[in-house]
C-alpha positions in Angstrom: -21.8 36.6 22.6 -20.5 35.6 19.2 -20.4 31.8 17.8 -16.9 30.8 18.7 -17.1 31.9 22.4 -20.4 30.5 22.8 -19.0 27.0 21.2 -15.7 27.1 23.4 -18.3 27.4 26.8 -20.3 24.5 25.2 -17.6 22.8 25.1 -15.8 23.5 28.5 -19.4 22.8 30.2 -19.3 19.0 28.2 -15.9 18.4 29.5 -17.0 19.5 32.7 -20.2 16.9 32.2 -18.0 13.8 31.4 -14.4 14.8 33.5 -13.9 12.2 36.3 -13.2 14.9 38.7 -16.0 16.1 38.7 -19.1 15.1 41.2 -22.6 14.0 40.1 -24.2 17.8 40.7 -21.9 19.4 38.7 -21.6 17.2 35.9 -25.4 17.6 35.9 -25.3 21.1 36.1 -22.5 21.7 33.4 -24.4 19.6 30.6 -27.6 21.3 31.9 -26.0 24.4 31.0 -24.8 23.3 28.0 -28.3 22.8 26.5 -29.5 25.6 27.3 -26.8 27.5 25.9 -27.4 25.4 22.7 -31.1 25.9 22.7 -30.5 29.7 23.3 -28.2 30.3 20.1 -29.7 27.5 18.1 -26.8 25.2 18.1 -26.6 21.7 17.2 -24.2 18.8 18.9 -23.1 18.7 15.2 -22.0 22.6 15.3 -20.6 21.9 18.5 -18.4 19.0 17.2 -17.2 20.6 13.8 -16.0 23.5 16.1 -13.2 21.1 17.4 -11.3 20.1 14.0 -9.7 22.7 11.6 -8.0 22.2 8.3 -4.7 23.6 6.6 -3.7 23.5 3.2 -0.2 23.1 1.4 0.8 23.4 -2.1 0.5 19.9 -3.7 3.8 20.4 -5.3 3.3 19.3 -8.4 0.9 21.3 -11.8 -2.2 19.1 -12.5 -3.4 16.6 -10.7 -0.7 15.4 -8.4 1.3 12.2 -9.1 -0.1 8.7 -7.2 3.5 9.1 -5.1 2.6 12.3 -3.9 -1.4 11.6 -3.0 0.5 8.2 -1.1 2.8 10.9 0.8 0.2 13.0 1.8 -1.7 9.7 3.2 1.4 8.8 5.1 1.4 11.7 7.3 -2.3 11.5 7.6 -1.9 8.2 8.6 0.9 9.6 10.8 -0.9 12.7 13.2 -4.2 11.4 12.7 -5.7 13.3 10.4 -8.2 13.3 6.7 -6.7 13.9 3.9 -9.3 16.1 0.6 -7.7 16.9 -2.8 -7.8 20.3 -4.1 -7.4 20.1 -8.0 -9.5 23.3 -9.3 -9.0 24.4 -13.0 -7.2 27.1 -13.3 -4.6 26.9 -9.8 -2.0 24.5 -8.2 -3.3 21.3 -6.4 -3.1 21.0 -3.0 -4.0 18.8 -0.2 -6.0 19.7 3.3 -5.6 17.9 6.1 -8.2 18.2 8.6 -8.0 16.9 12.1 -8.1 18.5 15.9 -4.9 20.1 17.8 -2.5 20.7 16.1 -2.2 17.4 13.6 -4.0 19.5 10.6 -0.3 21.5 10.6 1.5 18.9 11.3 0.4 16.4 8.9 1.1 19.3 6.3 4.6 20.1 8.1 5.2 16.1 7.4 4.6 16.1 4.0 6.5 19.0 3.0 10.0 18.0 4.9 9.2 13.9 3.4 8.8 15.1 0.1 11.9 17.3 0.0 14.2 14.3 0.5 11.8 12.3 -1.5 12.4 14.6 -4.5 16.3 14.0 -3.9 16.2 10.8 -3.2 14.3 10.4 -7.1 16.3 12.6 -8.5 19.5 10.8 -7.5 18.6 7.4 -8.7 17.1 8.7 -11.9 20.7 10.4 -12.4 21.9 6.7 -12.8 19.3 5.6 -15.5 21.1 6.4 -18.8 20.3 5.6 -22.1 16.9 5.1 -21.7 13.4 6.6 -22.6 11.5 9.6 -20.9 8.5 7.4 -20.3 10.9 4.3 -18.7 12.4 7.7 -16.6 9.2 8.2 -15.6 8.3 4.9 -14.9 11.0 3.7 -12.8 10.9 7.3 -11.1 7.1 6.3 -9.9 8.4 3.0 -8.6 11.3 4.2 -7.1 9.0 6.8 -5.2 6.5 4.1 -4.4 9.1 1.5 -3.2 10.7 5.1 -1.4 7.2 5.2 0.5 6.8 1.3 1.3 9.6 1.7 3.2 8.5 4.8 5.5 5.3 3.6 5.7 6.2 0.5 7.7 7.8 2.8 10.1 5.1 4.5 11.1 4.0 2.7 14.3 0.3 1.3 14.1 -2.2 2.7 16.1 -5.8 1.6 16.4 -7.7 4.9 14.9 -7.9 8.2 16.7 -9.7 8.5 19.7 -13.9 8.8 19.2 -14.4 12.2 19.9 -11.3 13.1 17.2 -12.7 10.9 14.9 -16.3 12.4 15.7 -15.1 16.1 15.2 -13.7 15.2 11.8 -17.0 13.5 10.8 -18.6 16.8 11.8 -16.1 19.1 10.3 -16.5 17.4 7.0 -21.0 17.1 7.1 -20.6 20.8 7.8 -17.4 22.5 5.4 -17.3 19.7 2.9 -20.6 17.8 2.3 -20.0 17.0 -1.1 -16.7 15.4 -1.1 -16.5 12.3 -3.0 -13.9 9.3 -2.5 -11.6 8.1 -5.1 -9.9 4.8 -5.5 -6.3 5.4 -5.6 -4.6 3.3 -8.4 -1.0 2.2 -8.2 0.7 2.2 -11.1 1.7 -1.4 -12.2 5.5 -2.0 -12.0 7.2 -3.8 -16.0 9.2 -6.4 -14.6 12.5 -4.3 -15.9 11.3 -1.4 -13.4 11.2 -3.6 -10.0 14.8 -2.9 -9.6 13.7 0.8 -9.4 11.3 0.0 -6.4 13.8 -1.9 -4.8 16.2 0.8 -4.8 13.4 3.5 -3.7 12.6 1.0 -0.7 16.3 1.0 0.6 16.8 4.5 0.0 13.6 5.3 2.3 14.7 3.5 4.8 16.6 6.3 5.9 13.7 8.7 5.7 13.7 11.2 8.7 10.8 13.3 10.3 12.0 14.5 13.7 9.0 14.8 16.3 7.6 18.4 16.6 8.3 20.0 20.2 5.6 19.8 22.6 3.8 17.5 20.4 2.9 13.9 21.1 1.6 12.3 17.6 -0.7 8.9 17.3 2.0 7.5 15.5 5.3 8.6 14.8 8.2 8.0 11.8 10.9 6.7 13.7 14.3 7.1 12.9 15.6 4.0 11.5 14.4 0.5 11.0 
């Protein structure tokens, strides 16, 4: 029996342990089996966990290290389906960001952040069409705080939710002790706004009000992005 089948009847005989429907006996009998199956192939609750998350990756959008905007983005939909967000920034290839969770959220997440940024993109690009007459780097500036402002404003549509459930939340843990154990956290720094650039953040916050994301078929997120505020 290879690895994957012998995780998936772990983890039917666990469900089996903890469902409600079933009696004493056979709850007994199903985690029973499940260590012994454990034991047999030299399997850990760890392994067992791990096997219930996945990862997918997207293209960043953006050469070298991505933008603060776009990292923020990618958090949203996180935030969104539930899901971790890693960094991929190697040398000499396009950034891109993994999102790892259980389900289908992984895809979703991803799925999220690539229809968000599309009208993000136009949304920027629209207002920086009205900036004349001044500087790339005030462009640049009041692009970020557009984008920024942009995100503030589908951020607080997202409906809060109180984490993912423990097991979710467990399986990620394990997923990321297993395929990423050397991951380090950084501190995401927001640009500061110039007092002649809030108007820009301002602008980005009413245009994202009318962000949309319609729900995936089939799929019931944590949180969703509703449709208007």
């Amino acid at each position: 029996m290879d690895n994957n089948r012998t995780l998936e009847k772990i983890k039917k005989c666990l469900e089996m342990a903890k469902s409600k429907t079933s009696n004493p006996h056979e709850a007994e009998t199903a985690l029973r089996q499940a260590h012994k199956l454990m034991e047999m192939y030299n399997l850990e609750v760890g392994d067992v966990l791990a096997s219930m998350a996945s990862e997918h990756t997207i293209l960043a959008g953006s050469e070298g290290s991505p933008p603060v905007w776009r990292v923020r983005l990618a958090q949203v939909c996180a935030d969104a389906f539930g899901t971790m967000i890693l960094i991929s920034n190697p040398q000499w290839s396009a950034a891109r960001f993994i999102f790892i969770g259980c389900s289908a959220a992984p895809e979703l997440s991803g799925y999220a952040y690539q229809v968000l940024a599309r009208q993000l993109q136009k949304a920027r690009r629209d207002f920086l069409d009205t900036q004349k007459r001044c500087k790339r780097s005030t462009k640049v500036a009041r692009g970020d705080a557009f984008a920024n402002g942009w995100l503030d404003a589908v951020h607080s549509k997202i409906q809060a939710f109180a984490g993912v459930e423990d097991n979710i939340a467990e399986a990620i843990d394990a997923f990321m002790k297993k395929h990423h154990p050397d991951v380090k956290s950084v501190e995401l720094k927001r640009r500061k706004v110039k007092a002649r650039n809030e108007g820009a953040g301002d602008a980005g916050y009413e245009a994202g009000k009318s962000a949309q994301l319609h729900q995936a078929v089939n799929h019931q997120p944590r949180a969703r992005l509703t449709m208007g505020i």
